[in-house]
C-alpha positions in Angstrom: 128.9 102.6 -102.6 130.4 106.1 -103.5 132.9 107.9 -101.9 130.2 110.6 -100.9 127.9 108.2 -99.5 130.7 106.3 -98.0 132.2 109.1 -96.1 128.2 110.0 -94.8 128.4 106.6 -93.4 131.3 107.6 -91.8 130.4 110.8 -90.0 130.3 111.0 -86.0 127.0 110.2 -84.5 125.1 113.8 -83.1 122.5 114.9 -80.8 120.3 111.8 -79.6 121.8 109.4 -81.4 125.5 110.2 -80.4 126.6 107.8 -77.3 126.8 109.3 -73.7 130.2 109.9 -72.9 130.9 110.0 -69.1 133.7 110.7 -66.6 135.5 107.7 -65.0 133.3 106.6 -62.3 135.4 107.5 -59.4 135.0 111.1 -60.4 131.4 110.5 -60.6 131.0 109.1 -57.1 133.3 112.0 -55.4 130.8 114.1 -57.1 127.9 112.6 -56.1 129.0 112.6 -52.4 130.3 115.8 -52.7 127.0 117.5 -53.7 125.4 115.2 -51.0 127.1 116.5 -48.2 126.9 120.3 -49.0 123.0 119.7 -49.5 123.1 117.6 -45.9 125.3 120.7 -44.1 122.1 122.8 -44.7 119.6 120.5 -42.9 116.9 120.3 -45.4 114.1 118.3 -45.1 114.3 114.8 -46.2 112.0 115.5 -49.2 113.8 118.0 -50.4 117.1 115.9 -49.9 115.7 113.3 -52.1 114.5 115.0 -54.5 117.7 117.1 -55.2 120.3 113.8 -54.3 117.7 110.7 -56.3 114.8 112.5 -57.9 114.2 112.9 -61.6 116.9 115.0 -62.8 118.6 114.8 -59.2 122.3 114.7 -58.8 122.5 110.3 -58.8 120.2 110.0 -62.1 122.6 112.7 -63.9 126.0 110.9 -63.2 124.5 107.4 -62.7 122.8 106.1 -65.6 120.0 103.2 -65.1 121.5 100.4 -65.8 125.2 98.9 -64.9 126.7 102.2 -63.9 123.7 102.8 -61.2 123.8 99.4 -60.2 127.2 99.5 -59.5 127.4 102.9 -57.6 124.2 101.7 -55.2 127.6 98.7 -54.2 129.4 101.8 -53.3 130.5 103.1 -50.1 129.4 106.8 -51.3 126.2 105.8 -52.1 125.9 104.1 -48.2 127.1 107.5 -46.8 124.1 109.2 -49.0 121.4 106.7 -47.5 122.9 107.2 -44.2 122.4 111.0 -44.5 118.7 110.4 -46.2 118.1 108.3 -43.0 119.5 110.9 -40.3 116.9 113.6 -42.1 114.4 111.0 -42.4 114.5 110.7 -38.2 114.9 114.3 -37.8 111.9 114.8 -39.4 109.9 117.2 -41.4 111.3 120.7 -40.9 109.2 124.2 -41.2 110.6 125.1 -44.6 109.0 127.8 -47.0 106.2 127.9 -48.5 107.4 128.1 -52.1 110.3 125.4 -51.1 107.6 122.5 -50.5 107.2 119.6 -52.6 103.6 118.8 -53.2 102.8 115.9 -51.4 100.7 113.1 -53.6 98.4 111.0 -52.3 98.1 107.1 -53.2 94.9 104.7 -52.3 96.1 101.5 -51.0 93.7 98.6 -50.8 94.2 96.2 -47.8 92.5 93.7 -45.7 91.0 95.0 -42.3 93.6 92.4 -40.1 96.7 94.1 -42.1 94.9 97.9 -41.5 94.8 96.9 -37.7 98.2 95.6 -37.3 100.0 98.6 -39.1 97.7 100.9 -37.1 99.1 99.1 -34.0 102.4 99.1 -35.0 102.3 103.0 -35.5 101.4 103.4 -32.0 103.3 101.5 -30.4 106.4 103.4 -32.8 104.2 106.7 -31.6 104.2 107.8 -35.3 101.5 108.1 -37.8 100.6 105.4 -40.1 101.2 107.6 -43.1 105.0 107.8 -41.5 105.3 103.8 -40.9 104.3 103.0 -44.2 106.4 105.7 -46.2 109.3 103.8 -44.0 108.1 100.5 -44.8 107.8 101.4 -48.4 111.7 103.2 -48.3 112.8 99.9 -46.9 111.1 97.5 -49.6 111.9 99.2 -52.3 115.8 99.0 -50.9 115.2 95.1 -50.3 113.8 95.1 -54.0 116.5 96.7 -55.4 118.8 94.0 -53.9 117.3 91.5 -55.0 117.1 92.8 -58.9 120.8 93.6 -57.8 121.2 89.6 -57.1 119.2 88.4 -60.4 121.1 91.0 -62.5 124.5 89.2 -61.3 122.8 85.8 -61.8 121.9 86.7 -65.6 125.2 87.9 -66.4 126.8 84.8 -64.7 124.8 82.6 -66.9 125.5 84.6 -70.0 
């Protein structure tokens, strides 16, 4: 190899190929929380709270790559303290916000016997709430059950390896 193709061998990765450098992790969680609570001293609505806190492009996906890093701050105690404020907004409920601050709201089909139809429509009033509320719950709470349990197998494959 020559010297000039050795040193271009050599040269610092850039742009998409260089690697993600990223504050200690502690930092990253203080930040995290930190945004949290400013955005939860405001009272927004729930939707907006998620959005801003665990949506695309949201506070947790910027500090908290998928992966090991995310995994380990959803162990954290900052990351209960953000649940625990999504939940608070959550039984507040939706507030009059404006116009132009609204999410748009998406609608999903969801195919299910009639027995299953009839015991979440029972459920919801005996909850007095709407179905569309008891299953967005429902759905909030599996998806937190599934993540635990990818949390579990995640441990179990790195154990075995």
């Amino acid at each position: 190899m020559t010297d000039a193709a050795s040193s271009r061998s050599r040269k610092p990765a850039t742009g998409k190929n260089r690697p993600r450098k990223l504050r200690p992790a502690p930092d990253r969680r203080r930040e995290a929380i930190t945004a949290a609570e400013e955005l939860y001293e405001q009272r927004p609505d729930w939707v907006v709270f998620f959005r801003e806190i665990f949506g695309v492009g949201g506070v947790v996906p910027r500090l908290f790559p998928p992966g090991r890093q995310r995994d380990a701050f959803e162990k954290s105690a900052e990351y209960g303290q953000i649940q625990e404020m999504l939940a608070e907004l959550r039984r507040i409920g939706p507030l009059q916000i404006e116009v132009e601050d609204r999410e748009p709201m998406r609608m999903i089909t969801v195919r299910l016997p009639r027995s299953m139809h009839e015991a979440l429509r029972s459920e919801a009033a005996a909850y007095r709430t709407s179905m569309n509320k008891l299953c967005i719950a429902k759905l909030v709470r599996a998806l937190d059950e599934l993540q635990g349990a990818e949390e579990e197998l995640i441990d179990e494959i790195d154990v075995e390896e």
